[in-house]
C-alpha positions, 0 to 999 in steps of 0.5 A: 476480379478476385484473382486482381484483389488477391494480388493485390492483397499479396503485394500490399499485405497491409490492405487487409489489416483495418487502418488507425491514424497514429501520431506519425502516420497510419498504424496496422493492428495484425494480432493483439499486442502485434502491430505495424507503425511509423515512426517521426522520421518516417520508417516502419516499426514492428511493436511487440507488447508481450508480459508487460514489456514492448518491443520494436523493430526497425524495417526502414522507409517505404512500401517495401519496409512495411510489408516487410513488416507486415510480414513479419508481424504475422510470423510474430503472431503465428508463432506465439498463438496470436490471433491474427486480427484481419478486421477488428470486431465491432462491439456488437460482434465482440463477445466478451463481457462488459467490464462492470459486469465482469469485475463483479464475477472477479470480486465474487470468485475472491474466495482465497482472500478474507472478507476485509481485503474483498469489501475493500476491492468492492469499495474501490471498484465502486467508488473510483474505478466505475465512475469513470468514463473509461470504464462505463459501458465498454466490453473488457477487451475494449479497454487498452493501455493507454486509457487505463495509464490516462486514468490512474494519473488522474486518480494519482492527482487527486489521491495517495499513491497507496490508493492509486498502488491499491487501485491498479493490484485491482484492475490487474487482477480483474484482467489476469482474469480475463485472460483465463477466461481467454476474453484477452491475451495481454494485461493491459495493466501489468508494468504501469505503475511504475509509469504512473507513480515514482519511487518509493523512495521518492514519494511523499511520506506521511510518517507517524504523528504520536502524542508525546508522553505529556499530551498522552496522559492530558487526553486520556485524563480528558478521556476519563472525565467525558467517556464512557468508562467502556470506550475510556478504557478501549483508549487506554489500551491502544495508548499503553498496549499498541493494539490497533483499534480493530484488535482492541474492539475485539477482546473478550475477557477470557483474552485476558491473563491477570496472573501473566500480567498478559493479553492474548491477540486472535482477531479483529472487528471491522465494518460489523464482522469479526476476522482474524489479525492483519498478519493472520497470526495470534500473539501475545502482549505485555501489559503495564500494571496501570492497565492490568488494574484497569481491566481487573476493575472492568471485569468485574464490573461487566460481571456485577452487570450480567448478575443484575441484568439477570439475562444468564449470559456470560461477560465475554465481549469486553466492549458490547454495544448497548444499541446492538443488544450488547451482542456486538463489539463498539463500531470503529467509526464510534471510537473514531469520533469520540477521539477526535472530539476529545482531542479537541476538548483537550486543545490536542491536535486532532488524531486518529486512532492509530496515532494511540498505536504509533504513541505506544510504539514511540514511548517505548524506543525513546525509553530504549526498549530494544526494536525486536522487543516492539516488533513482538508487542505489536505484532509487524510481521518483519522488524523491517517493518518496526525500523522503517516506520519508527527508526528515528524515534529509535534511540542509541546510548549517545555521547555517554558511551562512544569512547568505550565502545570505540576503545583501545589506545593509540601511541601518539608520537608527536603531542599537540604543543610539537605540531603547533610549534613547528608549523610556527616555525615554518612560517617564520622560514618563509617570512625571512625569505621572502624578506631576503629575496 
């Protein structure tokens, strides 16, 4: 009997790999990422997935086709070091992890990265990666292609693709990490979002909305009359500095140069901590004489107010929160609130406050400062990145110009009066002789 099966076996290979119902017919799992299948008109394929990419083979009709399939697919496997899969494991047998438990032990080996970019992973695995089914009591090496593709579409449907471009960096990364720890052997990942989302130059863009120069000044005026001066003045400087909110509520007094008429940008705080700029690089801004008075009049009211309190401390952080004992900087959901709701008093349209950012930026082109200048003040680590962002506020010379910059003299040999009279004339020739004829 076992001599028959081994025959068996040896005539009809496919007998010992375990058989899924496909769309066209049956498909044979023979190693990971190796499989045999049918297509809609009946012959057997060889699909490869490997890197990211597939690929197929065409062996024909009938059993004769499919074990030649079979076959090679083995060969396939052999050779790059696939596991040959005779039966697949049941989730008892498997012993790789469960995802949840194991992008836990990803996010906690992000060491390399800082703590911004980790928390914003732990906030997106655990606000719209773990809730889904998809991803809920299942082994990682249970979870393939077309389950994770199935998911980022619906997440794309109901977020932005910079969420769902975020998202996908995440499960990619948790998964090349399964593979180095050797409890997969392909990403399953790799290559989907271009499945998924369209291209850049077709997605929806959500460009810029800065205040123009009057309704900048209407709400920092409103600003002035219902905030605090601390929070008036962090407002004013995102408006007539660029800073981004996180490098605003981080200044100290000693960031700032009275003399140079300069501020020294080195770090941000967000979500309680302190960390370093969004290019990882210091730099330095110019500042207007407006706010060069305003911060002059802080300082030495921070200072008055340290001798009074008596506590020894020096003035150092420009923005301390009186509910934190004054040893941290404002939250950003604080600064947040107060903008919108000032914008409402002021009959604004309701901003956030990186519009202030984008309002800096704006005034500044429209005045015809040059690019590189804009990109310097605010700190984009490319002037690439400046021009995508702001290139139509990007102002030229104009009509004023164009006849100098285009110059030289062309020798005209026939004037306006010449070329008007001899095409009169010619139209007078045809005239007489369609008469004559």
């Amino acid at each position: 009997m076992a001599a028959r099966a081994v025959k068996e076996v040896e005539q009809m290979p496919w007998r010992k790999f375990k058989q899924k119902k496909g769309k066209h017919g049956p498909i044979y799992n023979v190693a990971t990422g190796v499989k045999v299948r049918q297509d809609a008109h009946g012959k057997w394929l060889m699909c490869i997935e490997k890197g990211g990419r597939r690929y197929n083979k065409t062996f024909g009709v009938g059993r004769d086709a499919l074990k030649k399939a079979i076959e090679a697919a083995e060969l396939i496997a052999k050779k790059f070091g696939g596991v040959i899969a005779v039966r697949s494991r049941s989730k008892n047998e498997s012993k790789a992890p469960y995802f949840e438990e194991y992008s836990n032990h990803w996010l906690n080996g992000l060491g390399r990265h800082s703590v911004f970019t980790v928390e914003r992973y732990e906030e997106i695995r655990r606000l719209h990666i773990l809730p889904d089914e998809t991803f809920q009591n299942v082994r990682i090496d249970e979870i393939n292609r077309k389950q994770i593709k199935d998911f980022l579409r619906r997440l794309e449907n109901i977020r932005s693709a910079s969420m769902v471009e975020a998202t996908y960096s995440v499960l990619s990364g948790i998964f090349e990490e399964a593979i180095d720890d050797e409890y997969i052997d392909i990403n399953p990942v790799r290559g989907l979002l271009g499945k998924v989302l369209p291209s850049k130059a077709k997605r929806k863009k959500f460009p810029a909305d800065p205040f123009s120069k009057p309704d900048r000044d209407r709400f920092l005026a409103k600003a002035e009359e219902v905030c605090t001066m601390p929070i008036w003045l962090a407002l004013l400087i995102m408006a007539f500095a660029g800073l981004r909110l996180g490098e605003t509520l981080a200044l100290r007094l000693r960031h700032i140069d009275f003399v140079g008429k300069t501020l020294t940008v080195s770090e941000t705080f967000k979500r309680g901590r302190f960390g370093s700029t969004k290019t990882g690089r210091m730099r330095k801004v110019d500042l207007p004489e407006l706010l060069v008075a305003a911060l002059r009049e802080y300082a030495v009211r921070r200072r008055n107010e340290m001798l009074k309190s008596g506590s020894g401390e020096e003035a150092d952080l420009l923005f301390p929160d009186s509910d934190k004992g004054n040893r941290q900087p404002y939250s950003q959901r604080k600064i947040q609130t107060t903008l919108k709701k000032v914008c409402k008093l002021a009959g604004l349209r309701v901003r956030n406050p990186h519009d202030l950012r984008h309002t800096y930026a704006t005034i500044l082109l429209v005045a015809h400062q040059s690019p590189a200048y804009v990109q310097k003040q605010l700190g984009h680590s490319s002037i690439k990145t400046t021009v995508d962002i702001y290139g139509h506020w990007i102002s030229g010379e104009g009509r004023g110009g164009l006849d100098d910059a285009l110059g030289g003299k062309v020798e005209r040999k026939r004037d306006a009066k010449r070329i008007f009279s001899h095409i009169e004339k010619t139209k007078s020739c045809n005239l007489l002789r369609l008469q004559q004829s």
